[in-house]
C-alpha positions as CSV (number, residue, x, y, z in Angstrom):
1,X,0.0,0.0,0.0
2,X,2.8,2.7,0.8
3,X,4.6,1.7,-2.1
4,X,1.4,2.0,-4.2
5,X,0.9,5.7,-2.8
6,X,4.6,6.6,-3.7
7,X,4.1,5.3,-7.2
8,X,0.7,7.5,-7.3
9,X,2.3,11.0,-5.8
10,X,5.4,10.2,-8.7
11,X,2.8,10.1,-11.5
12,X,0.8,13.1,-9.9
13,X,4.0,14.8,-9.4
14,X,4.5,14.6,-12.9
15,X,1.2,15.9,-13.7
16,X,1.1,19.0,-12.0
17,X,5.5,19.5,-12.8
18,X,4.4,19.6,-16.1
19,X,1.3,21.5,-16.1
20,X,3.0,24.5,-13.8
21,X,6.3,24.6,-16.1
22,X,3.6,25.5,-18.8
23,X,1.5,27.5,-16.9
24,X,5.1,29.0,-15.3
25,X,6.2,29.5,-19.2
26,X,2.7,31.6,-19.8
27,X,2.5,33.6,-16.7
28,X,5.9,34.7,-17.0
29,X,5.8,36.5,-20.3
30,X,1.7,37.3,-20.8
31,X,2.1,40.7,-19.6
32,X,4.9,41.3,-22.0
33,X,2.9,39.4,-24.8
34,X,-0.1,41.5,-23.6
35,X,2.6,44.8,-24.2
36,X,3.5,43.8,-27.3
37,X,-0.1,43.8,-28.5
38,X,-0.4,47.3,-27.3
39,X,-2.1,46.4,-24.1
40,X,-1.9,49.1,-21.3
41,X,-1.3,48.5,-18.2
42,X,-4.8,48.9,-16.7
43,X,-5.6,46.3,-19.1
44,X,-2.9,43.8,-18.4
45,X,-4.6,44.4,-14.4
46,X,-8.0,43.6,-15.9
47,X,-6.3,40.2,-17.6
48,X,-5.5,38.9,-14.0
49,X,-8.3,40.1,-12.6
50,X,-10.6,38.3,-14.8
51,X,-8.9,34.9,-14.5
52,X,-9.1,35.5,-10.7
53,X,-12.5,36.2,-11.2
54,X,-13.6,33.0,-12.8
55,X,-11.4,31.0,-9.4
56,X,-13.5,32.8,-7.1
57,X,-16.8,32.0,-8.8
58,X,-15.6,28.3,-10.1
59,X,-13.3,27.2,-6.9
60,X,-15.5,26.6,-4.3
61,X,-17.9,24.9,-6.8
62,X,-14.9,22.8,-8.6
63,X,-13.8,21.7,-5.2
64,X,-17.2,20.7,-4.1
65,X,-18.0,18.8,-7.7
66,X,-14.7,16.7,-6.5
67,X,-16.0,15.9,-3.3
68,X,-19.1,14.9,-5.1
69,X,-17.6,12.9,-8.3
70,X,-14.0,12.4,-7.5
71,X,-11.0,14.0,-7.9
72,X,-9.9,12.9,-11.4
73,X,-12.5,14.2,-13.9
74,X,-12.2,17.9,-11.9
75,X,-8.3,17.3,-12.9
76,X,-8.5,16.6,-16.4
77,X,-11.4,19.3,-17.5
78,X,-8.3,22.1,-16.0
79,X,-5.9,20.3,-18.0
80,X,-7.7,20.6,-21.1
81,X,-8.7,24.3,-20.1
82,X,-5.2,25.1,-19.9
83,X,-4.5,23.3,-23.5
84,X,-7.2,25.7,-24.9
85,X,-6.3,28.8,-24.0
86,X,-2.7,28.1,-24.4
87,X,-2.9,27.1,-27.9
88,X,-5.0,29.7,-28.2
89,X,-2.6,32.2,-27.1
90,X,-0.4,31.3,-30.5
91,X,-3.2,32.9,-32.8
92,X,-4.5,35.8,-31.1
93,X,-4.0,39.6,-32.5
94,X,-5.7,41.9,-30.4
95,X,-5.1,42.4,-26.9
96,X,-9.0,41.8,-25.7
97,X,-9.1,38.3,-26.9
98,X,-6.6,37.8,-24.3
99,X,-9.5,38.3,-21.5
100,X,-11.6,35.1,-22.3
101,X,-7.8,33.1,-22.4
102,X,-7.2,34.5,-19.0
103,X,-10.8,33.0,-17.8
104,X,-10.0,29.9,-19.1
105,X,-6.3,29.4,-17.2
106,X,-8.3,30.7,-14.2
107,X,-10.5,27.5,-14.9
108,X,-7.8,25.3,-14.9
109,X,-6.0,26.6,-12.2
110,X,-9.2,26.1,-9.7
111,X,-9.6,22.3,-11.1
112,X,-6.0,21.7,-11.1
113,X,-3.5,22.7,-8.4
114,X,-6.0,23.0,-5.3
115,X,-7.9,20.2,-5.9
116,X,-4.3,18.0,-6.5
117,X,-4.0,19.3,-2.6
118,X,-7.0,17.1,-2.2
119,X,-6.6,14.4,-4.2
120,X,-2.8,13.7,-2.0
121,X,-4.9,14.3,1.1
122,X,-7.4,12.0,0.8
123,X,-5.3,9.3,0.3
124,X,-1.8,10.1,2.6
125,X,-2.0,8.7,6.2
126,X,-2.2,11.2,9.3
127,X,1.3,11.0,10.0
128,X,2.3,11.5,6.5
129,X,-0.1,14.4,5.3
130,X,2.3,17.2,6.1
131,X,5.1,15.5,4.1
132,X,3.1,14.3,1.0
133,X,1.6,17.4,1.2
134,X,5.1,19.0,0.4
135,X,6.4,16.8,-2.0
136,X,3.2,17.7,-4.3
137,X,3.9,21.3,-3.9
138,X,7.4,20.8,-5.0
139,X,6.9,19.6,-8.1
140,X,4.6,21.8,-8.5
141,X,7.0,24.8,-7.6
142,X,9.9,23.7,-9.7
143,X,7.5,23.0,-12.6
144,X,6.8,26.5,-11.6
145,X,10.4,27.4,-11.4
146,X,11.8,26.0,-15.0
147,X,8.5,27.7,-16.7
148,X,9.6,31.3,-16.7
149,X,13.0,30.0,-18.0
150,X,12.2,28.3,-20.3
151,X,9.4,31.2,-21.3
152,X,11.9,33.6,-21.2
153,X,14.4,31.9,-23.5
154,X,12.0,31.0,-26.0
155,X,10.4,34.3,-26.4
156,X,14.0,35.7,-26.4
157,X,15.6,34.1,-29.3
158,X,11.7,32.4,-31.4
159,X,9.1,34.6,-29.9
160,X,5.7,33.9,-28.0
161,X,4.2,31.9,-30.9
162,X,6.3,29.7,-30.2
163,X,6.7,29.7,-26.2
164,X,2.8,28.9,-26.9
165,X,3.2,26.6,-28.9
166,X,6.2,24.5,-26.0
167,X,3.6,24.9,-23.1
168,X,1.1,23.6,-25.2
169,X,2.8,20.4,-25.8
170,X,3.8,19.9,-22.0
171,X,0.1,20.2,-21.0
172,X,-1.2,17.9,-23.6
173,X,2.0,15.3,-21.8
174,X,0.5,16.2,-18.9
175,X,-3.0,15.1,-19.9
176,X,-1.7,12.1,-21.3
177,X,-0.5,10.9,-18.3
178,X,-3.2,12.2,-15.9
179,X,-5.8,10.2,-18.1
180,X,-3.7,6.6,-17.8
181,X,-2.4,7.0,-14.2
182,X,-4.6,8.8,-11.3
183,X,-7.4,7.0,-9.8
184,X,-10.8,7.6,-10.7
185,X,-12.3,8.8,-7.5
186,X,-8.6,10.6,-5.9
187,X,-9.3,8.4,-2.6
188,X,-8.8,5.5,-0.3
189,X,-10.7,5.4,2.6
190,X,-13.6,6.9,1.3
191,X,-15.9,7.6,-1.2
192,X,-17.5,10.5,-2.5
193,X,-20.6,12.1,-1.3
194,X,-24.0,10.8,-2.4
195,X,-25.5,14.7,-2.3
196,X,-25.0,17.7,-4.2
197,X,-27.2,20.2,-3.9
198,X,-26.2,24.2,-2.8
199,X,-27.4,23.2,1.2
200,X,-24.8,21.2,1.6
201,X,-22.1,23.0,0.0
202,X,-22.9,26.6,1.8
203,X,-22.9,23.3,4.8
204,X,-19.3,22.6,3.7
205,X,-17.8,25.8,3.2
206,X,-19.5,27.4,6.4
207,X,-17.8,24.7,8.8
208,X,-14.5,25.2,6.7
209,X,-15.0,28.9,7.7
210,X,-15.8,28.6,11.0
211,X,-12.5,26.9,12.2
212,X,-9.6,29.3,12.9
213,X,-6.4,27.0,11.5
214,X,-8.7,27.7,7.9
215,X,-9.8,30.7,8.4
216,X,-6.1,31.8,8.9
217,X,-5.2,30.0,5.7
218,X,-7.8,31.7,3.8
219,X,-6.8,35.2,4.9
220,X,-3.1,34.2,4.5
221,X,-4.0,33.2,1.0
222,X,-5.9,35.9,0.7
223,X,-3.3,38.6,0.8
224,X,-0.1,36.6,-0.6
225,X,-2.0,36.7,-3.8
226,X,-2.1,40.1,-3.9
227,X,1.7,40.2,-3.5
228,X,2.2,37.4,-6.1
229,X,-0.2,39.3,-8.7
230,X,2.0,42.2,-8.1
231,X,5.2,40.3,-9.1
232,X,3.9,38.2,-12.1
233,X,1.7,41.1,-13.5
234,X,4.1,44.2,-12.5
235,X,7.9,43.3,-12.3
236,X,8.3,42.4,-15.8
237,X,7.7,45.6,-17.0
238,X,9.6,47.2,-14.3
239,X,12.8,45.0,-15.5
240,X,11.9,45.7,-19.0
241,X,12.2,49.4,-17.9
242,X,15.4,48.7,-16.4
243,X,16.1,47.3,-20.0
244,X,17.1,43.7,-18.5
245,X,16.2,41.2,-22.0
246,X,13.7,38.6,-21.7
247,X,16.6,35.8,-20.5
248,X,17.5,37.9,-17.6
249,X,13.7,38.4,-16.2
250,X,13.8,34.5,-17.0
251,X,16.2,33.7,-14.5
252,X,14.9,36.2,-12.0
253,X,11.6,34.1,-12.1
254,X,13.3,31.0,-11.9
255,X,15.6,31.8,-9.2
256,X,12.2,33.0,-6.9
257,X,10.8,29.7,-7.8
258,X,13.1,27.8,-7.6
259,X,13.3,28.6,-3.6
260,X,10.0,28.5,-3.7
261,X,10.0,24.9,-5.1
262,X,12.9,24.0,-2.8
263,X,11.9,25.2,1.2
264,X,8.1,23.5,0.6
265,X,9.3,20.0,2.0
266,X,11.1,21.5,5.2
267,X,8.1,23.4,5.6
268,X,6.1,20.7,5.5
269,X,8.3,19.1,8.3
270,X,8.9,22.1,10.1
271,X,4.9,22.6,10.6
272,X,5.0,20.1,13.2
273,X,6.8,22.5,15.3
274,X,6.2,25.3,13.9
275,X,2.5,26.9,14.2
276,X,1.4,27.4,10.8
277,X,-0.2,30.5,11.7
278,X,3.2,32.1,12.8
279,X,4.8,31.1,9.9
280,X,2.0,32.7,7.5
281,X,2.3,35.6,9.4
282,X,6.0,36.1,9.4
283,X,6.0,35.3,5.5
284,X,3.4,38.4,4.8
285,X,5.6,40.8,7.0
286,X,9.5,39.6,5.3
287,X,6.9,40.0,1.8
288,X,5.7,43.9,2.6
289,X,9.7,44.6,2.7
290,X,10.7,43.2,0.1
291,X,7.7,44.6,-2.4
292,X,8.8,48.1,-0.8
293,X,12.0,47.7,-2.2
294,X,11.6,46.1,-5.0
295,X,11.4,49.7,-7.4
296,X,15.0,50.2,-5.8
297,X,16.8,47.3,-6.9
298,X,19.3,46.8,-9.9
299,X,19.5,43.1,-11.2
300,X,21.5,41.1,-8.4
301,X,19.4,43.3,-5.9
302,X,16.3,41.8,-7.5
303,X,17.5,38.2,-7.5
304,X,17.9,38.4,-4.3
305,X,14.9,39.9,-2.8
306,X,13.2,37.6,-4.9
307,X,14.6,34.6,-3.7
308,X,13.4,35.8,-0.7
309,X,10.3,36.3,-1.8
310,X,9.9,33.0,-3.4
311,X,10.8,31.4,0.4
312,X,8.3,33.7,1.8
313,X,5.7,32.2,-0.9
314,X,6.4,29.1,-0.3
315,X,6.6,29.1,3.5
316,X,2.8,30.7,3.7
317,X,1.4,28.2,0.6
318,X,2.4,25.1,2.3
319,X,1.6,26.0,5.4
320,X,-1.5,27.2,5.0
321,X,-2.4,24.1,2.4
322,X,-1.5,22.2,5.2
323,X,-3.5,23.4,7.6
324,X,-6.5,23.1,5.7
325,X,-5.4,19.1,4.9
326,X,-4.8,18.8,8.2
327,X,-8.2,20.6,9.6
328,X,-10.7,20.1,7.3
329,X,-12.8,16.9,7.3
330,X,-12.5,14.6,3.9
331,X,-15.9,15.5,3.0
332,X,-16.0,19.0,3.1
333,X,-12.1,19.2,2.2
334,X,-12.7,19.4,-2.1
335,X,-14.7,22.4,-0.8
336,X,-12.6,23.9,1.4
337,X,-9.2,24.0,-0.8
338,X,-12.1,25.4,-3.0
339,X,-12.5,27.8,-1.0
340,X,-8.7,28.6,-0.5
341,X,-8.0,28.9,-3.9
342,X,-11.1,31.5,-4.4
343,X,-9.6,33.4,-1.4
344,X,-5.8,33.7,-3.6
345,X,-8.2,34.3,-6.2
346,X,-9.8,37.5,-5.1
347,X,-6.7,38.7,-3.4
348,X,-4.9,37.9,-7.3
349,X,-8.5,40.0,-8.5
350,X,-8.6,43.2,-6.2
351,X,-4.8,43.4,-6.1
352,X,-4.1,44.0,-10.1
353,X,-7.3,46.0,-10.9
354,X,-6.7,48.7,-7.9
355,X,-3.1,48.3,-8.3
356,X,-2.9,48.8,-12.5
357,X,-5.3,51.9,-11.5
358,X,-2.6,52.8,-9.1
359,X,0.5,52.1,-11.8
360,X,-1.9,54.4,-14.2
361,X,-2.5,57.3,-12.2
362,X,1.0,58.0,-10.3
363,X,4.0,55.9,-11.5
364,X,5.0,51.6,-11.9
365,X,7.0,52.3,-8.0
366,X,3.9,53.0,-6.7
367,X,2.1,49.4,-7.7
368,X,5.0,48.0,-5.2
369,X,5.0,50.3,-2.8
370,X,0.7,50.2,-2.1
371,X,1.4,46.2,-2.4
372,X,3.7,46.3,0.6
373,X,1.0,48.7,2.7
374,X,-2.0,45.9,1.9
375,X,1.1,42.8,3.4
376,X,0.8,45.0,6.4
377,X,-3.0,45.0,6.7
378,X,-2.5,41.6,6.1
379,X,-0.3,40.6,9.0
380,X,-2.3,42.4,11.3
381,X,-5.4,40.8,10.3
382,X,-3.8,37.6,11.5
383,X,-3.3,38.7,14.9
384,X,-6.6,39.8,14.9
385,X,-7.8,36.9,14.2
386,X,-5.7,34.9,16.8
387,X,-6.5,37.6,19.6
388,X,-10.0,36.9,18.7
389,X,-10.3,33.3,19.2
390,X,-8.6,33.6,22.4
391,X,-10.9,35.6,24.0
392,X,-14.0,33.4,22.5
């Protein structure tokens, strides 16, 4: 049986490695693509705003369809949502048919990378859920890490037609082997629910809600999207103002996930010590500095505050992933990393739109520098959270 779960998180680890080096490859240089097509940068907000959009309205009913019909089919409809709009993405010509592209990688984000939290869940043991729990996310952040590398040298030296046209063929991999190799119903122990109706998943979410360790993940969520909107959407322009070439914002991308990638299985181990809680909240803090500074920087200064960053990221993601695998019950837990990813999701939605407004109206140092203020707000929300429980 253990060795039959290894074999399984190998296969899934593949999966989602080679569906976040694709997605990594697209999120790095859209806003560049977007530029190229003379977007503005209030519309390169809107883009991630409207894929964030369809997470929030789609995650919480994605993850409750899993708990419902199982994890795999929830999988496979984001992979081939992501194959659309990616191929897609080699034929456009105007900047607005970017929108409905954007809407679809927010689609397979919600069915892919959340629910692949709940798919290891479900079938790791007690002991083992912090660690499996890990492992997934780190092929998930060096798939994430290689992406923008790869992005960036393809765009560099054979353009975004055919960066496209690379991601494209991972995902369809991807596909391939998600169709041959993960269970059909994503579980062991248990199987899926017999009802489906909108009582028992406002049931669902409400008890998610109601518990502090998720509650604290969905606000730490919450407010690292913002900062990781602000990076993906904002800081390649601000390099490509510095006039560092698409290879150089590559690596800086790579290098940030890349430590992203790498500190998610000590976290993982380290939660058992280590509150979750207090790690989110030292992550959002360390993550206000660095967005401060971040219009300061030349390019070594950048790839290190980055790296930092990417720690930071990865620190509050697996934490607060953990704490909902580790809190929520199996039957509500589709819906509740649902729910966590529509919580990123509107943090990913407000943060672009009022922050591309910002970038419009006064200058690209003040995106970072009303980024870091929100962290703050952030951090103290936590504590206000934890101050409140204690006096319940």
């Amino acid at each position: 049986m253990k060795k039959s779960r290894g074999i399984d998180l190998v296969f899934f680890g593949a999966v989602v490695f080679l569906a976040d080096t694709a997605w990594g490859m697209i999120i790095s240089t859209l806003s560049l693509y977007a530029t190229s097509l003379r977007a503005s940068v209030a519309l390169i907000g809107i883009l991630v705003s409207v894929r964030s959009i369809l997470s929030i309205i789609a995650g919480p009913l994605v993850g409750f369809w899993s708990d419902n019909v199982g994890r795999k089919p929830v999988i496979i409809v984001g992979l081939v949502s992501f194959l659309v709009a990616s191929i897609s993405l080699v034929v456009v010509f105007d900047p607005l048919q970017l929108v409905p592209l954007s809407m679809l990688c927010g689609l397979g984000i919600c069915a892919v990378f959340p629910i692949g939290f709940a798919y290891i869940a479900d079938f790791a043991g007690s002991p083992r859920k912090g660690g499996a729990v890990g492992a997934y996310a780190t092929f998930m952040g060096i798939g994430f890490a290689v992406g923008p590398l790869i992005g960036g040298f393809t765009s560099g030296n054979w353009g975004y037609t055919f960066t496209y046209i690379v991601s494209s063929v991972l995902i369809l991999i991807s596909l391939g082997i998600a169709w041959k190799t993960l269970r059909k119903k994503g579980k062991s122990e248990f199987q899926p629910n017999t009802s489906s109706g909108l009582r028992d998943l406002f049931k669902n979410l409400w008890s998610a809600i109601k518990k502090k360790a998720t509650m604290t993940a969905f606000v730490g969520l919450f407010f690292y999207g913002i900062c990781f909107s602000t990076i993906f959407s904002f800081l390649p322009i601000q390099a490509d103002k510095m006039g560092l070439s698409l290879l150089l914002i590559g690596y800086l991308f790579t290098a940030r996930n890349l430590f992203s990638a790498l500190v998610r299985v000590p976290v993982g181990i380290v939660t058992r010590k280590i509150s979750g809680n207090v790690l989110i909240f030292a992550t959002m803090v360390i993550a206000s500095a660095i967005l401060f500074v971040v219009p300061l920087c030349n390019f070594y200064a950048l790839l290190g505050i980055l790296s930092l960053e990417g720690i930071c990221h990865g620190t509050c993601f697996i934490s607060a992933n953990i704490l909902i695998a580790e809190n929520a019950e199996h039957y509500e837990r589709g819906a509740a990393v649902g729910l966590s990813n529509a919580a990123d999701a509107v943090g990913e939605t407000i943060g672009p739109f009022i922050l591309g407004i910002v970038g419009q109206l006064f200058a690209l140092a003040a995106i970072f520098r009303a980024a870091s203020v929100l962290m703050i707000v952030g951090a103290l929300l936590l504590l206000s959270i934890r101050r409140f429980n204690k006096n319940r």
